[in-house]
BAKESE-981811 format. One record per residue (C-alpha): x, y, z; residue number from 1; residue in three letters. Coordinates in steps of 0.001 Angstrom, whole numbers, plus 500000, padded with zeros to 6 digits. Example, Ala and Ser with C-alpha at 12.3 -4.5 7.8 and 13.67 -1.06 7.14 Angstrom:
REM BAKESE-981811
((512300,495500,507800),1,ALA)
((513670,498940,507140),2,SER)
This chain:
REM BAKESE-981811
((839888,558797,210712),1,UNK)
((841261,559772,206879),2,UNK)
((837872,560100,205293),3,UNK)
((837466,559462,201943),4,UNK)
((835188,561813,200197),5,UNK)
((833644,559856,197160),6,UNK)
((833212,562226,194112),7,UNK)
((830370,561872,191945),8,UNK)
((830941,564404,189421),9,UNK)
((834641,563067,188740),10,UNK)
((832882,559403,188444),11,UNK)
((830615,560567,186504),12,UNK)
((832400,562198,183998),13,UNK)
((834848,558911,183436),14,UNK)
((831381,557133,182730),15,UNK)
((830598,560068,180171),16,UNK)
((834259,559367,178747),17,UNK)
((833403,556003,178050),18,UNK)
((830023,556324,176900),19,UNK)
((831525,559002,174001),20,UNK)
((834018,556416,172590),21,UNK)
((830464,553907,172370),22,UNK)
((828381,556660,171065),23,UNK)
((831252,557198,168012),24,UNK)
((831144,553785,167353),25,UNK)
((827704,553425,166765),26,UNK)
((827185,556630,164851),27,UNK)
((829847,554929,162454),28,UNK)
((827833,551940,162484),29,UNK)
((824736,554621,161363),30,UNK)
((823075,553880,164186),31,UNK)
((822577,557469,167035),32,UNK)
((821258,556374,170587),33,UNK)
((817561,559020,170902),34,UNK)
((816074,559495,174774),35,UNK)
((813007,561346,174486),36,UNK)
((811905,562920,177664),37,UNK)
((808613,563893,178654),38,UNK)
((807392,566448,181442),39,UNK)
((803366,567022,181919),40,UNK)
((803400,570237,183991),41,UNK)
((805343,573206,185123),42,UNK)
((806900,572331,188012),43,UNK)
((810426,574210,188432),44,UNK)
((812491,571548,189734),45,UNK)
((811305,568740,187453),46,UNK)
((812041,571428,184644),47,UNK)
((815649,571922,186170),48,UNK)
((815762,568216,186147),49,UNK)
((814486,567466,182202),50,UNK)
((816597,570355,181223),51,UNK)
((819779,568904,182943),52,UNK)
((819068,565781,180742),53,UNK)
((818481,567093,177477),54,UNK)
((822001,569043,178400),55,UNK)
((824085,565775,178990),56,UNK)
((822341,564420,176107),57,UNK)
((823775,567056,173601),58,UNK)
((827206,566988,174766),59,UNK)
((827562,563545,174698),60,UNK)
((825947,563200,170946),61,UNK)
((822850,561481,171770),62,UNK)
((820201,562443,169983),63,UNK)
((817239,563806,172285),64,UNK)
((813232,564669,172363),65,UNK)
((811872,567391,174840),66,UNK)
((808036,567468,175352),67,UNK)
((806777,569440,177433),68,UNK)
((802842,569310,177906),69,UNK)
((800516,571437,180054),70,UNK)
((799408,570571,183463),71,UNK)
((795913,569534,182347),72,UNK)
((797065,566730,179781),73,UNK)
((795347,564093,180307),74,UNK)
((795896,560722,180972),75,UNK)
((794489,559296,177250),76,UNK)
((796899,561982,175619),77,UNK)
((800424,561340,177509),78,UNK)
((799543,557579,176894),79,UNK)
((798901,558205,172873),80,UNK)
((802176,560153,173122),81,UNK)
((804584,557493,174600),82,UNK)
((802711,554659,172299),83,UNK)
((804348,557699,169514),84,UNK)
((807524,557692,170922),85,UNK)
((807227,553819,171403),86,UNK)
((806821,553329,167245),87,UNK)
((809576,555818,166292),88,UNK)
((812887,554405,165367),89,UNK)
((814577,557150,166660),90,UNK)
((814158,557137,170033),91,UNK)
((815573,554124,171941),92,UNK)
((815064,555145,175544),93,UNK)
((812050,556997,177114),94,UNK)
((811162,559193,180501),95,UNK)
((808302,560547,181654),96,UNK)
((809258,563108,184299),97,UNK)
((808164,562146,188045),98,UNK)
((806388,563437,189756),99,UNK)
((802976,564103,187080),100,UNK)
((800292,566066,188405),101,UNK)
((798102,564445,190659),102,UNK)
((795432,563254,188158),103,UNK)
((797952,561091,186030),104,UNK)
((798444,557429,187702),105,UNK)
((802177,557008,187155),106,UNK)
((802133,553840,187315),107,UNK)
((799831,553144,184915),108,UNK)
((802360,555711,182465),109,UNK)
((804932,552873,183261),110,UNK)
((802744,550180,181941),111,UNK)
((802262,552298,179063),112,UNK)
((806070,552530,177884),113,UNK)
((808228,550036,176095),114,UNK)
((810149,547401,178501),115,UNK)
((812723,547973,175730),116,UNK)
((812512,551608,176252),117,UNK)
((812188,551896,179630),118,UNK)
((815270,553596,180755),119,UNK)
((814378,554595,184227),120,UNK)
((814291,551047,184773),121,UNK)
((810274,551002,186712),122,UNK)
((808183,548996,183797),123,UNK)
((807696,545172,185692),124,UNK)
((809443,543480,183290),125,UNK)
((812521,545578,183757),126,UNK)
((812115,545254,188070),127,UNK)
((812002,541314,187445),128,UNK)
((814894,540884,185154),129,UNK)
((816796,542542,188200),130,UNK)
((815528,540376,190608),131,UNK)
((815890,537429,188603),132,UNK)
((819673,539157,187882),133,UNK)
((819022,538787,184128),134,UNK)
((821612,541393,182500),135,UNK)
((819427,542484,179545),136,UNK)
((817123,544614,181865),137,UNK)
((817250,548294,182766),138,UNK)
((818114,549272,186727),139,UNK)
((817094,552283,187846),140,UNK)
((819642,554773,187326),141,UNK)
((820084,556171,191047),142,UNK)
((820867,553060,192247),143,UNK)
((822893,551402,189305),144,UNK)
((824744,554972,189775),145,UNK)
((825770,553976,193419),146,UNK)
((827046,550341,192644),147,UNK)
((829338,552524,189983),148,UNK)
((830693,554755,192886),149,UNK)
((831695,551543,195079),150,UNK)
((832852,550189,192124),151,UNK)
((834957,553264,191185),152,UNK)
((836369,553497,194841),153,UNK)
((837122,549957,195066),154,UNK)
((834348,549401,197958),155,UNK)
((834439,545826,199080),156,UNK)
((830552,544738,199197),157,UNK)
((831058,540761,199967),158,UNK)
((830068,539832,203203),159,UNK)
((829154,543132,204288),160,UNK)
((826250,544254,205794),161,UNK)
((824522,546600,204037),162,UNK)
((821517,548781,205352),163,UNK)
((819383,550509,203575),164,UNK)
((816965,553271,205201),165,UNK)
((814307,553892,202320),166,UNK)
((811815,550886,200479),167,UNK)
((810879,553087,197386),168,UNK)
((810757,551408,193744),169,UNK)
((813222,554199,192421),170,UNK)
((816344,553713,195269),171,UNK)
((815686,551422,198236),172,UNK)
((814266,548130,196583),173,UNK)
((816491,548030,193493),174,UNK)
((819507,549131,195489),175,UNK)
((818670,546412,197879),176,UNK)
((818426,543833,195619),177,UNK)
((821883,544934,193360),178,UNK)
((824037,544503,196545),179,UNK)
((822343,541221,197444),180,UNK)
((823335,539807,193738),181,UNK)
((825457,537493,193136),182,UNK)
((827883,540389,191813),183,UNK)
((827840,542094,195136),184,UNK)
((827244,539639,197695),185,UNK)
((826359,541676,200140),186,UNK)
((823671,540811,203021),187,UNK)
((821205,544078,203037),188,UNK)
((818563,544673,205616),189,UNK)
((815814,547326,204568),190,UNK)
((814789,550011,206744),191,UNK)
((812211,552055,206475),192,UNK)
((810214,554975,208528),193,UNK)
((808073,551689,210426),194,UNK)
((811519,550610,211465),195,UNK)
((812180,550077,215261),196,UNK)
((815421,551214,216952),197,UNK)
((816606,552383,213601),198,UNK)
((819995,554133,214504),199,UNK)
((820927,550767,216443),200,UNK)
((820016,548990,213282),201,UNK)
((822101,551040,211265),202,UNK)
((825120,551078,213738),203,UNK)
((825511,547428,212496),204,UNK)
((826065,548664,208890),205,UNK)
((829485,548151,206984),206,UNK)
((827495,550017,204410),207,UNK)
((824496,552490,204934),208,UNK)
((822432,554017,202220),209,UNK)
((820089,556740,203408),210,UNK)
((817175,557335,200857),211,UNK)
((813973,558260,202739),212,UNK)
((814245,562548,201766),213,UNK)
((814918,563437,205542),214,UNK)
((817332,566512,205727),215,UNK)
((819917,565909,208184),216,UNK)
((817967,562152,209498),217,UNK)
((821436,559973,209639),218,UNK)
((823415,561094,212657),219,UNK)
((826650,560254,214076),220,UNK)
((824573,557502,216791),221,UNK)
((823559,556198,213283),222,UNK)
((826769,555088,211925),223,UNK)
((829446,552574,213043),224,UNK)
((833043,553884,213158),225,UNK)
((834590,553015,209793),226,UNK)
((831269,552761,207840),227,UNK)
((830660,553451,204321),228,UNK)
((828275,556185,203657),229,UNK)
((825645,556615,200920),230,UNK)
((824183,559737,200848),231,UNK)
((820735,559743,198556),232,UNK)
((818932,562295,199480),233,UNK)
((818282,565946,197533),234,UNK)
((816758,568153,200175),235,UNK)
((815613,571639,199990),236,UNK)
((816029,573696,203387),237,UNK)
((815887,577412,204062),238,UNK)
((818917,579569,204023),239,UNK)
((818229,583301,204356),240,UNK)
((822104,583560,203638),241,UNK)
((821810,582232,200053),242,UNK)
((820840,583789,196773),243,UNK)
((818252,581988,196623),244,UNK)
((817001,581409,200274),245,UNK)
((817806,578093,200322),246,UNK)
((820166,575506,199835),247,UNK)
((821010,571312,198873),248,UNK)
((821482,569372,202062),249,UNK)
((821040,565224,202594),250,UNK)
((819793,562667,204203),251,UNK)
((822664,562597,206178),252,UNK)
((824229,565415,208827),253,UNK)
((827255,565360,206827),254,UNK)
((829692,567298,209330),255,UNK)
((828921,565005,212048),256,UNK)
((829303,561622,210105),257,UNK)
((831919,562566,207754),258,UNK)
((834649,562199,210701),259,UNK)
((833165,558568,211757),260,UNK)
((833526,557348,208353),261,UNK)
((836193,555419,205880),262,UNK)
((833862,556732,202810),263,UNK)
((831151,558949,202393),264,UNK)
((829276,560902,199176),265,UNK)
((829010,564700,199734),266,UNK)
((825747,566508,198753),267,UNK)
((825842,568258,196072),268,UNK)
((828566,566270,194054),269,UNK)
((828301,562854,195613),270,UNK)
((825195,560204,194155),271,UNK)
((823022,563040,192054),272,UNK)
((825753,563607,189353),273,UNK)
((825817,560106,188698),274,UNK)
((821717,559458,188188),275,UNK)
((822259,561830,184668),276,UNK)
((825470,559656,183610),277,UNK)
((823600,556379,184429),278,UNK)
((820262,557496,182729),279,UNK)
((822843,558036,179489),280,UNK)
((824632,554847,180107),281,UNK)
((820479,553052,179855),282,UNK)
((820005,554757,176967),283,UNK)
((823592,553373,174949),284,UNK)
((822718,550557,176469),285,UNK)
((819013,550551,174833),286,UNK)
((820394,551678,171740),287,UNK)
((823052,548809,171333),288,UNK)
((820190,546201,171919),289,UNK)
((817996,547562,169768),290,UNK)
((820447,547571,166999),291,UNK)
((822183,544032,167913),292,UNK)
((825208,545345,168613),293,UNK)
((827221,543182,171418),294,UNK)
């Protein structure tokens, strides 16, 4: 079968195209989009990961906030500092870095920032405006970044049958529910690691999105010849033969599926590029609202 291999990092960088010709516009208009993002602790990947943000921030023009705050911040003073960056004028989108140390509730952090802000798309007015498909809301950028790369590929969602292997509020739900709109018109089924006979289940797939942070879970008795393949998953495995003793793998074995399928996203280079470009896109996107421009 002629594989396609769906590129992230070219998508991406056509949304980052786009997004420059907006961000001109609105600077001309005096108005600069502002993401402020916020890491308690010292964690190395999460500091790879805000890093890699502030980055796409300054080449694309958009004005950006690092804070970084020590591991024993409490929960009182990350709260008074999003209720800052809620108040300033300059900062249209905000993140708080997941995962905090174990002593800050999350999802109490979420509650904390501006629906209006909330570019990660988690804060529950921002989860029901996607189920209720109301436009104005944020969608969490992993997801919203996969709908781009069917889009971009020319993917045909209605009437398929999409499964998704992962329930989490960042991929699996939200992903779920954007192929099931009205836009998509897909019919999803939801797996998940209570699932029974889930590589029959997901031999019925047209599309299958594995999210569950599995190295190497999605098999070739997994996937249906001809299947679309979403690969979500950022795995670290050990690899004496690298420089660093390790290396990036999937959810998905990708040399065993790749040959069963009509599409599939690599890892590195498939999905993750397009998470940064989306979280950019939330931000315009918070900016222009905020500002009233249509």
């Amino acid at each position: 079968m002629n594989t396609i291999i769906i590129d992230g990092k070219h998508t991406s960088e056509r949304v980052r195209r786009n997004l420059r010709s907006v961000i001109e516009q609105l600077k001309q208009a005096g108005h600069t989009p502002g993401l402020a993002v916020v890491l308690v602790g010292e964690d190395p990947a999460s500091q790879v990961y805000v890093n890699s943000k502030v980055k796409a921030c300054e080449e694309l023009g958009i004005y950006s906030q690092k804070w970084v705050m020590p591991t024993e911040t409490s929960q009182e003073e990350l709260v008074q500092l999003i209720d800052r960056l809620n108040h300033d004028d300059r900062i249209h989108g905000i993140l708080v870095q997941s995962p905090p140390p174990p002593h800050i509730d999350e999802a109490a952090v979420v509650l904390c920032i501006d629906p209006r802000k909330d570019v990660d798309g988690f804060h529950p007015v921002n989860v029901a405006k996607l189920v209720m498909e109301d436009s104005s809301g944020f969608v969490p950028c992993t997801p919203l970044g996969c709908m781009e790369l069917l889009k971009e590929y020319g993917i045909e969602t209605k009437g398929k049958h999409a499964v998704i292997i992962g329930r989490s509020m960042i991929v699996g739900k939200p992903m779920a529910h954007l192929l099931m709109s009205k836009q998509a018109n897909a019919t999803v089924t939801v797996a998940h690691s209570r699932t029974t006979n889930l590589a029959d289940l997901c031999r019925t797939a047209d599309i299958l999105v594995a999210a569950v942070g599995r190295p190497g879970l999605v098999t070739a008795q997994y996937v249906k010849p001809g299947a679309v393949v979403l690969d979500v998953g950022i795995n670290r495995v050990e690899d004496p033969t690298r420089p660093r003793g390790y290396r990036i793998v999937g959810d998905v074995n990708y040399d065993e599926v790749a040959p069963l399928c009509s599409a599939i996203t690599p890892v590195p280079g498939g999905v993750g590029p397009m998470t940064i470009a989306m979280l950019m896109a939330n931000t315009v996107k918070a900016c222009r609202a905020s500002c009233g421009v249509d």
